[in-house]
C-alpha positions in Angstrom: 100.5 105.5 106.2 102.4 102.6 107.7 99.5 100.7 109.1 98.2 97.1 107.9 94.8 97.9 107.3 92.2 95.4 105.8 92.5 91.7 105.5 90.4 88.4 106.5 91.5 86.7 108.8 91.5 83.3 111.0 91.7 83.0 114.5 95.0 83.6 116.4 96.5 80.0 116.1 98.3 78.3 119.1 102.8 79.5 118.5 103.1 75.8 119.1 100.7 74.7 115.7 102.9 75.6 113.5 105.6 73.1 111.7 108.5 72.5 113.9 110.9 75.0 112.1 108.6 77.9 113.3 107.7 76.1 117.3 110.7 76.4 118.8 110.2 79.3 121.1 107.2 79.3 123.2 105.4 81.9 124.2 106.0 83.8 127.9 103.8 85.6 130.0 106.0 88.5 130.8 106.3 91.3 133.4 107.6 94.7 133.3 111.1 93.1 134.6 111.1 89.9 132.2 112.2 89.6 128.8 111.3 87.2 125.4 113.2 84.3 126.1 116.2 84.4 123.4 117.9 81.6 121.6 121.6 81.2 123.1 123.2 80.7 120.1 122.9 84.0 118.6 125.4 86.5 119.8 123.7 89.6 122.3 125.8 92.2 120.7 127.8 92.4 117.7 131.5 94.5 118.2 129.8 95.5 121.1 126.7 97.0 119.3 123.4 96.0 120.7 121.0 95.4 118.4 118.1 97.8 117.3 115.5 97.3 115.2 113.2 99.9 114.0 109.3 97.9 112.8 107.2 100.1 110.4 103.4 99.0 111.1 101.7 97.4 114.1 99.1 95.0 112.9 100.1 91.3 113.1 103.2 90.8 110.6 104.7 93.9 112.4 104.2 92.0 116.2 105.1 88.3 115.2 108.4 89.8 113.5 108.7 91.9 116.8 108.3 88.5 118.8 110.3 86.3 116.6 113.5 88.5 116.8 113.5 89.5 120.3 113.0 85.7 120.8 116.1 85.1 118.6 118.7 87.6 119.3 119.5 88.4 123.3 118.3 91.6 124.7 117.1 93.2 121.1 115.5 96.6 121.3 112.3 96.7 119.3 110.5 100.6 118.3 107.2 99.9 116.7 106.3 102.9 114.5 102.3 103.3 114.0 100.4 106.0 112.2 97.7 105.8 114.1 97.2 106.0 118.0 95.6 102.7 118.3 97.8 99.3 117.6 96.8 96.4 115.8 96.3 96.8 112.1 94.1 94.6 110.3 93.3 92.9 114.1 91.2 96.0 115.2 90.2 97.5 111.5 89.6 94.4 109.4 88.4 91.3 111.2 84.4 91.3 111.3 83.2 92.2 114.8 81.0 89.0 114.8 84.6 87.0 115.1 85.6 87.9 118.4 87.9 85.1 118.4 90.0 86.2 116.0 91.0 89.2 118.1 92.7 87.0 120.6 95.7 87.6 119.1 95.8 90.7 120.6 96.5 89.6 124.3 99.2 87.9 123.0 100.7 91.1 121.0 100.0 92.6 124.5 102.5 90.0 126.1 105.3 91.3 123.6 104.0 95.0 124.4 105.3 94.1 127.7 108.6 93.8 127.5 111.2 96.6 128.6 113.0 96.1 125.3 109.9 97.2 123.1 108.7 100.6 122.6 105.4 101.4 120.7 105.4 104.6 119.0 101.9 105.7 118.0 100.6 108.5 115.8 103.5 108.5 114.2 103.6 108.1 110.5 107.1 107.2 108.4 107.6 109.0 105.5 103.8 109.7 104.4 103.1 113.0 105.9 99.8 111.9 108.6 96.4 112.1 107.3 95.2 114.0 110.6 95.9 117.0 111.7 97.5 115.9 115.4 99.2 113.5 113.6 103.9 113.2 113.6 105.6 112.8 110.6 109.1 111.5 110.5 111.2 111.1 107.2 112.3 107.4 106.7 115.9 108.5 105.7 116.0 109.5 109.8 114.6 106.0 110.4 117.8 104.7 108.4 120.2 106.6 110.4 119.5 105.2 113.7 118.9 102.2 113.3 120.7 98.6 112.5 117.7 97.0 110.8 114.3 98.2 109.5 111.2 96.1 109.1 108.6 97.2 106.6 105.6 95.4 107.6 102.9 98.6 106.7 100.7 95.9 104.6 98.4 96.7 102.1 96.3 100.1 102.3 94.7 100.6 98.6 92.1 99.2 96.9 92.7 97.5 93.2 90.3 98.5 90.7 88.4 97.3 88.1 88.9 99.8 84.9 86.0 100.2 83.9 82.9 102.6 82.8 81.4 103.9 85.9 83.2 102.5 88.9 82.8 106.8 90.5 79.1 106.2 89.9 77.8 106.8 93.4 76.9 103.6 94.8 80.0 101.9 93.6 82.4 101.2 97.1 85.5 99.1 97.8 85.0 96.4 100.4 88.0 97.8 102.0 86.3 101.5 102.3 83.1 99.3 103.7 85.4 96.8 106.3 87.2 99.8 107.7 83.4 102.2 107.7 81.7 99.2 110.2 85.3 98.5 112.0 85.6 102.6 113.1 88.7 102.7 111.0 89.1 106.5 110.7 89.6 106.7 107.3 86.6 105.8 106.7 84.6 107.0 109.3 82.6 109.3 107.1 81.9 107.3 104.4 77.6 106.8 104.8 76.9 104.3 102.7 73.4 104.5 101.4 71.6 101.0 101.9 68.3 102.2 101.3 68.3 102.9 97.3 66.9 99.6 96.6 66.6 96.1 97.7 69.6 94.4 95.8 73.2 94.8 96.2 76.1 93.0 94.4 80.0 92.2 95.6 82.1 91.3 92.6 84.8 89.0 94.3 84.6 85.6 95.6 87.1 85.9 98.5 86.3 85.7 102.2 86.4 89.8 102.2 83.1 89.4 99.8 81.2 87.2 102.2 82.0 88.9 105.2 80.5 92.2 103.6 77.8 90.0 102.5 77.3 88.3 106.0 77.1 92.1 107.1 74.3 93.1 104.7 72.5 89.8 105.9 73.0 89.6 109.6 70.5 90.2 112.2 70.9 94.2 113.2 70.1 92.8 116.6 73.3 90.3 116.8 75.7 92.6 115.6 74.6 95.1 117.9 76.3 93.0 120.5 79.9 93.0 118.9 82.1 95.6 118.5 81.2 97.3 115.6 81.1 100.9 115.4 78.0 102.6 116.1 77.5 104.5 112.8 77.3 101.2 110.9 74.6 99.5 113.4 72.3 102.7 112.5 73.0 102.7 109.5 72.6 98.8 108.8 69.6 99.1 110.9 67.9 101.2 108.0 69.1 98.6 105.4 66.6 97.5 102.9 68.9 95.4 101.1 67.7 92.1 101.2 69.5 90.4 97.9 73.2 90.2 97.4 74.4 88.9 94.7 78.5 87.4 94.7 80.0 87.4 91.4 82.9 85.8 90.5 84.7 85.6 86.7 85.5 81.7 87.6 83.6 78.3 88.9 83.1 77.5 92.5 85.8 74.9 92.1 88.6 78.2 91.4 86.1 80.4 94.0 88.6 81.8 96.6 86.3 81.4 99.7 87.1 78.7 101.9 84.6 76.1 103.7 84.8 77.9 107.4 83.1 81.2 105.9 80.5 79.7 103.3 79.1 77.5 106.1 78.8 80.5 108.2 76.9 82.4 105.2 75.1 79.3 105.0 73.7 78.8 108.5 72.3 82.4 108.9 68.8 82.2 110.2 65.8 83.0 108.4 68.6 83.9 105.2 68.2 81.7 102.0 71.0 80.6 99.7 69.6 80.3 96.0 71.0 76.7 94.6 74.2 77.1 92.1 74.2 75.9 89.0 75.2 71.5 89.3 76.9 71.4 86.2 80.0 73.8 87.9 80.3 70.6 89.8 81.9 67.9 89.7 79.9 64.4 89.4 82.0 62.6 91.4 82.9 64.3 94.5 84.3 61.3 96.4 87.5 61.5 93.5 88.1 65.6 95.3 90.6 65.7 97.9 88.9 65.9 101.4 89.1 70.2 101.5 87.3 71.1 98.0 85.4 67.8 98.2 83.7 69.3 101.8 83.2 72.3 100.3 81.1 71.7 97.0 79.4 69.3 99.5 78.5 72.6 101.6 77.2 74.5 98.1 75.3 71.6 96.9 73.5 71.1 100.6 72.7 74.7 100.6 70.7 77.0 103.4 68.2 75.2 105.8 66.4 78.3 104.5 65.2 77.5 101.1 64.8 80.4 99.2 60.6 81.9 99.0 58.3 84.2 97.2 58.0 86.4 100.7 58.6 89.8 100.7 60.4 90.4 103.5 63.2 87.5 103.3 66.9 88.3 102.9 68.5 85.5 100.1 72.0 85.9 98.8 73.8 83.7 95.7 76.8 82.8 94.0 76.8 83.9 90.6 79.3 82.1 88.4 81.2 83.2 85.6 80.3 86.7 85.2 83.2 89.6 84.4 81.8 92.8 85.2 82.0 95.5 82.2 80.6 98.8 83.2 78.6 100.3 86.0 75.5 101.7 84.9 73.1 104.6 86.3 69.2 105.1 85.8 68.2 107.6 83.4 66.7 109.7 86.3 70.0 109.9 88.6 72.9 109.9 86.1 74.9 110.0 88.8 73.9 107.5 91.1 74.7 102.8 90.0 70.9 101.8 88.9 72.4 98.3 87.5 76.1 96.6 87.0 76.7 94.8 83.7 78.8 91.4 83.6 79.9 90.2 80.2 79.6 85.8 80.5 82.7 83.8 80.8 84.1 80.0 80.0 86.7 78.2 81.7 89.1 76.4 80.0 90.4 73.9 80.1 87.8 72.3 82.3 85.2 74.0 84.6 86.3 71.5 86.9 90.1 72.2 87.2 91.4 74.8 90.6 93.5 76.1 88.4 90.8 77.6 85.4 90.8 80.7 83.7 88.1 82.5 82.4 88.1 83.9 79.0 85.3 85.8 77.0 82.4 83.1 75.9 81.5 83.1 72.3 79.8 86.2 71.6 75.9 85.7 71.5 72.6 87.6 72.4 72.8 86.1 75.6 76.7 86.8 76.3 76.0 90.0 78.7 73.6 89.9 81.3 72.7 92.9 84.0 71.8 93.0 87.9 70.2 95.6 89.2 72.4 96.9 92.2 71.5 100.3 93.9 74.7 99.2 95.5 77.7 97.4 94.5 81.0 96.5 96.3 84.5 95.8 94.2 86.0 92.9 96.0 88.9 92.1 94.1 92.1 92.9 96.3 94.3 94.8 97.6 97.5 96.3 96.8 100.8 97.8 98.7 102.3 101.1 97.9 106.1 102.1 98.2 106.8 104.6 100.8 107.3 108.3 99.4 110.9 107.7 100.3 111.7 104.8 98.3 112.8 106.0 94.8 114.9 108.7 96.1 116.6 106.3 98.8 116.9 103.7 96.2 114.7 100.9 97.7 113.2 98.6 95.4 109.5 98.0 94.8 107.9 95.9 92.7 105.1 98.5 91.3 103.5 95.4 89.0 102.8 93.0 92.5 103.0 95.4 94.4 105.9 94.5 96.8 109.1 95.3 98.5 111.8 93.1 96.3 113.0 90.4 98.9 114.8 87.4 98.5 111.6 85.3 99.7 113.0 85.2 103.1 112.3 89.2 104.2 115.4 90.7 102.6 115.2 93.5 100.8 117.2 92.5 97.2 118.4 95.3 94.5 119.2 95.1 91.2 123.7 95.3 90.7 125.5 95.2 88.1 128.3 92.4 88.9 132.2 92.6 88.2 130.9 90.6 84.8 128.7 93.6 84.1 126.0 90.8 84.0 123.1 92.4 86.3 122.5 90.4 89.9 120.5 90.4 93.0 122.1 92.2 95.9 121.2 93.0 99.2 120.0 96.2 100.8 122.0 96.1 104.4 120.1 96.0 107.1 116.4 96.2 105.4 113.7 93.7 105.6 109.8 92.9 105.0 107.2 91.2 106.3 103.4 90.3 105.7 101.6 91.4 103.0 104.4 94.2 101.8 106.6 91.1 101.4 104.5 88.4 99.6 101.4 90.0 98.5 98.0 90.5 99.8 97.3 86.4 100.1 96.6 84.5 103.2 95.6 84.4 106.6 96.5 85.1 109.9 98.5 81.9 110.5 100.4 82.4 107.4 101.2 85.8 108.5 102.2 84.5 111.4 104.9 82.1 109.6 105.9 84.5 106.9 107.3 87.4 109.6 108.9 84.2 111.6 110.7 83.9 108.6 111.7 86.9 108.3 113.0 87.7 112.0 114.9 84.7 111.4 116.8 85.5 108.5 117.3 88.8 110.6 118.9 86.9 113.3 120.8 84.8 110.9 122.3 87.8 109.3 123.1 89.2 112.5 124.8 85.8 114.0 126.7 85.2 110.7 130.2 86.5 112.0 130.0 84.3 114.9 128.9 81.6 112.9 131.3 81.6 110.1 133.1 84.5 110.6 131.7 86.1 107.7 130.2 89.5 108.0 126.3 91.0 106.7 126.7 94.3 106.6 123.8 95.8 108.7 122.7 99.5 108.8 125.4 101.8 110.5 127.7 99.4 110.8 130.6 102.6 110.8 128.9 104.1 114.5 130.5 103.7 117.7 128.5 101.3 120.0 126.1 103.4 121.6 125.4 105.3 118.8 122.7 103.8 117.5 119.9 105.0 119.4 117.0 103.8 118.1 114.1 106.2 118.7 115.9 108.0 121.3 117.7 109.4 118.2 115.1 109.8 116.1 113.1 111.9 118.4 116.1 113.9 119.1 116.8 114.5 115.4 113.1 115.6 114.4 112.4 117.6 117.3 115.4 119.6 116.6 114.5 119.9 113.1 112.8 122.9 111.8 112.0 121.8 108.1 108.7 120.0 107.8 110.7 118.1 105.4 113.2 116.7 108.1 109.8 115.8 110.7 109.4 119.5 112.6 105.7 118.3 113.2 106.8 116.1 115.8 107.2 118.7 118.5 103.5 119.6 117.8 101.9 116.3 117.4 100.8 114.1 120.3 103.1 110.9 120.1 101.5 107.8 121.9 103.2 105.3 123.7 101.9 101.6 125.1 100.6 103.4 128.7 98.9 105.4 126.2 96.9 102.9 124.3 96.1 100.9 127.6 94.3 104.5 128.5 91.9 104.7 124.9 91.6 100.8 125.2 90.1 101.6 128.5 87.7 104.2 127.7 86.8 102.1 124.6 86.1 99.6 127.1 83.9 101.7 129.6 82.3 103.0 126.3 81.0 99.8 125.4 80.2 98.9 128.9 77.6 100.8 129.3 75.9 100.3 126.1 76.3 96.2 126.4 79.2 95.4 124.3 83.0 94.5 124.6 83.8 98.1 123.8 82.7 101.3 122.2 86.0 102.2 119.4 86.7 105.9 118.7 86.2 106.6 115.2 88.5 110.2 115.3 91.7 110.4 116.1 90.7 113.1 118.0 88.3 111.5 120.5 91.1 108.9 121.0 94.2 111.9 121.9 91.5 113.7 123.6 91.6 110.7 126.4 95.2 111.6 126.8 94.7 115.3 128.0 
């Protein structure tokens, strides 16, 4: 599946905020007849080849890289390959539908959309046969062949786990499975949480993922019914009766990965109390903090304005501090369904007040495991990239222990060589690059995104301007065709229609493959959807519904 999936994120930040090496191009509005402004000092066409460039994954890493290069290098053909028939990534399947702001981004996405040198290519997935049935396949190696760079920019799509006893228990979901289920993702469509086993729930994580599923569990049904969340998960959430959610974490709230703009949120839910962390986690002088931790123990000491009650029928969430979870537990009359989850108590060394901590075991003890009773439980703890089917045979390196494309730190792809000194060396992959989370791991927000596939698209354009630079060449992908042979996905259509082996991408013929015009007609009938039910729109939650709007 070549689609960024799940991720926090911030709100689309101005092209211009960024540090001067990543402002220099400003952002047009543009017409069917104009074109990203380009930098004039990188060469159009290279021996009279005009560059293509093929972008696996649409979420926002795929589109800034997308921007950035047609911005850099003259009259660049982009082809964005999506599995699914709806753009966007992480934008329309992982940012909370109570942040509406964050989706801006899209309009400006929309503005690259735009241009007559990109081509979106939806429902089509690269290499991973599709995961629904009206869905193309097309092999990467045919990618490769028609092409003069590739992006990988497919993000992070699996869920890390935890190891141990239990985690099949029923009960027991990723936050990912539970982001996409209330986003519409289709993946998850089906997935029916129960919410009604008990009153207590537990998310073992600490990152901003954890309190948005928390905020989620706490929110007023009412409020969120107003956003664009999918319908299933408003009547589902509506028959909630969680009303205590516990977020563990193995470290301190000085090392807790949350950061001040989503705890004050959590914070200021009405009528929802926040049960006081232990003071001795913090440090006694917080005027000696730099200004960003500093504001935020100040937020955890402060608290709720709702203090926390005996009444029955108030919602109250916590942090709960040094706790390593150790098995998942069931009730001795459901063996199959999580009745409690069982944390083993940690230490930090050197200094519970240091960012940088680590927990280890503490002393063993009668009081060194503790239990919460959690008819539900979410795992929190990441997320993970997966090579492409493709990659082994094709010889493309991934780092299967972090979980990323080897690059050079810049986007380009780097392969182990052996050296005329037989010593073993770094060396390049022509023509191949990443971006986003497939690049550096699943760590930081949209802005940094945003930076991290500017970098990239800039070492592309580098690479590409390097003869008329310095007259040295980087090999690029097909670098032996003709001009004109490189036809991008006017190539790699022809090639996989013509194809009768699955293997080669036969399905293409039969599968529905959407283009921008496309998309502009589900986002409408998402948008009449939700019209008439009093919300921005309504999403399709089956790629079915959303090809049926097609004809």
């Amino acid at each position: 599946m070549v689609l960024v999936r799940f991720a926090w994120a911030r709100p689309c930040v101005p092209w211009r905020s960024l540090n001067a090496s990543f402002s220099v191009f400003t952002f047009r509005s543009l017409s069917t007849t104009q074109s990203i402004q380009s930098d004039s000092s990188v060469p159009a066409a290279r021996d009279g080849r005009q560059f293509r460039l093929a972008v696996i994954g649409s979420g926002p890493a795929g589109f800034y890289t997308a921007y950035r290069a047609m911005s850099k290098i003259p009259d660049a053909k982009v082809d964005m390959y999506e599995a699914l028939p709806v753009p966007f990534g992480l934008v329309r399947f992982g940012v909370a539908p109570d942040h509406p702001e964050v989706k801006n981004c899209q309009e400006k996405f929309e503005e690259v959309a735009s241009s007559p040198n990109f081509t979106f290519i939806g429902n089509v997935s690269i290499g991973t046969k599709s995961d629904h049935p009206d869905g193309a396949t097309v092999p990467l190696a045919s990618i490769l062949r028609h092409y003069n760079a590739v992006v990988f920019s497919y993000g992070a799509a699996k869920d890390r786990k935890l190891g141990i006893p239990g985690e099949d228990l029923k009960g027991v979901y990723s936050a990912r499975q539970f982001v996409g289920w209330y986003n519409g993702l289709p993946e998850h469509a089906n997935l029916a949480p129960d919410l009604t086993q008990g009153e207590e729930a537990v998310i073992i994580g600490q990152g901003n993922v954890a309190l948005d599923v928390a905020r989620m569990l706490l929110e007023d049904v009412d409020v969120l019914r107003k956003s664009d969340i999918a319908e299933h998960a408003i009547e589902t959430l509506s028959k909630s009766k969680v009303k205590r959610v516990h977020i563990v974490g193995r470290r301190g709230p000085m090392q807790a990965a949350f950061t001040i703009k989503e705890i004050r949120e959590l914070m200021r839910l009405p009528s929802v109390a926040f049960h006081p962390i232990d003071k001795s986690l913090i440090p006694p002088d917080l005027k000696s903090l730099p200004r960003a931790p500093r504001r935020l123990m100040d937020i955890l000491l402060k608290g709720s304005p709702t203090p926390p009650s005996d009444a029955s029928n108030q919602k109250s969430w916590s942090l709960d501090f040094l706790l390593s979870p150790t098995a998942f537990l069931s009730s001795s009359t459901d063996p199959d369904h999580l009745a409690t989850t069982q944390f083993a108590r940690t230490t930090l060394t050197p200094s519970p007040f240091d960012p940088n901590a680590y927990a280890l075991p503490s002393p063993p003890s009668s009081s060194s495991t503790t239990t919460l009773p959690s008819a539900i439980t979410f795992r929190s703890i990441g997320y993970r990239s997966t090579p492409l089917p493709e990659f082994a045979p094709l010889g493309i390196p991934f780092n299967d222990r972090w979980g990323v494309i080897s690059n050079d730190g810049r986007g380009r792809v780097r392969h182990e060589e052996r050296g005329a000194d037989a010593a073993m060396a770094m060396g390049a992959f022509p023509g191949l690059y990443c971006a986003g989370w497939v690049k550096r791991g699943p760590t930081g927000v949209i802005a940094s995104t945003m930076e991290d596939a500017f970098s990239t698209a800039d070492a592309i354009a580098e690479d590409w301007a390097t003869r008329a630079t310095s007259g040295r060449v980087v090999p690029f992908l097909n670098d032996d065709r003709a001009p004109g042979e490189v036809r991008g996905w006017e190539g790699v259509r022809a090639e996989a229609f013509t194809s009768s082996s699955s293997s080669r991408g036969g399905a293409v013929e039969k599968a529905r493959v959407v283009d921008w015009e496309g998309w502009k007609k589900i986002d409408a009938a998402e948008r009449e959807r939700g019209r008439r039910v009093g919300k921005e729109r309504e999403k399709f939650t089956s790629t079915q519904d959303m090809l049926a709007v097609l004809g």
